[in-house]
N, C-alpha and C positions, 0 to 999 in steps of 0.2 A: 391824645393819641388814640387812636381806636384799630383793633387788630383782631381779625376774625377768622375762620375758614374759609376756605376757597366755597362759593356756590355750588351745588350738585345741581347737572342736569342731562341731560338722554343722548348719549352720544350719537353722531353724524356717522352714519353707514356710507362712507366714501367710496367705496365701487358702487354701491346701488347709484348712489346720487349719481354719478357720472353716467351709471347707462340708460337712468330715467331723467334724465336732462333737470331735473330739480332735489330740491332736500329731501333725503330719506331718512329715518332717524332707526335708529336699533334699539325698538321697546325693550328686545329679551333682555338689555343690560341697562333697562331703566334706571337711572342716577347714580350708576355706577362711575361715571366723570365726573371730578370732581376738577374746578378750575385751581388756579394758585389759589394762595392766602390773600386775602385782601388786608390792607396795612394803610393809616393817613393819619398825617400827621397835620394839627389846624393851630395856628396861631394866634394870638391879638395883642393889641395893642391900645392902651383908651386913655381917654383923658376928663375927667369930671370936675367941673366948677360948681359949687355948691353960692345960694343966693339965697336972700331971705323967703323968697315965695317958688323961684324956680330953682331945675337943676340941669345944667347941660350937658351933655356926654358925647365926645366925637373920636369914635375909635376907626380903626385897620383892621379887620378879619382876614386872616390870608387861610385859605381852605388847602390842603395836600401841596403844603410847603415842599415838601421834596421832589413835587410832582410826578410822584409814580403813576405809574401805568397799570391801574385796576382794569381785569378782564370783566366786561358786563354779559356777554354772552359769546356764543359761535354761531357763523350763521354756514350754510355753500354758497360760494361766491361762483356761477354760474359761467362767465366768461374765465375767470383764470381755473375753472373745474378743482378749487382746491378748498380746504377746511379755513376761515379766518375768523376772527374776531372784533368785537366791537368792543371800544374801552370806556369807562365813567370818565367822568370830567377830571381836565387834570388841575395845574394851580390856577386857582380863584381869586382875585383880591377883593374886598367889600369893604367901601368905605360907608362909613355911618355918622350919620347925626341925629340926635334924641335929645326932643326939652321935655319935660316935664314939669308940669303947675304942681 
């Protein structure tokens, strides 16, 4: 499980942005936004066979098992003139195999 604070970053001055047709950010309140909490939850699963010379291991990684919806940034989205957001990756599976001599 890994569970942090939300990211600080420069909040989006939404009437400017709309009357200067792009992103304007509002330095005077530099990292004063702060996003949610970020939160994820990673699982696995493995299986090892032990040999006189080798050993094999073939597991399941599943990364943000719950698949929450972590905020990575804000951007202005220019056609809909409004504040959104871009999210991290949600559930991951990784299957693995590993020999070692």
């Amino acid at each position: 499980m890994t569970y942090g604070g939300g990211k600080r970053q420069t909040p989006i001055d939404l009437q400017a942005s709309k009357e200067e047709g792009k992103v304007v950010y509002d330095y005077e309140n530099r990292y004063k936004f702060r996003n949610k909490d970020f939160a994820r939850l990673d699982a696995r699963i493995a299986f090892t066979k032990n040999n006189k010379r080798t050993s094999s291991t073939i597991s399941l990684d599943v990364q943000n098992v719950t698949n929450r919806a972590n905020i990575f940034n804000q951007y202005y989205d220019e056609e809909t003139k409004d504040i959104k957001y871009n999210y991290q990756m949600g559930l991951l599976p990784v299957l693995n195999y590993r020999l070692e001599f």
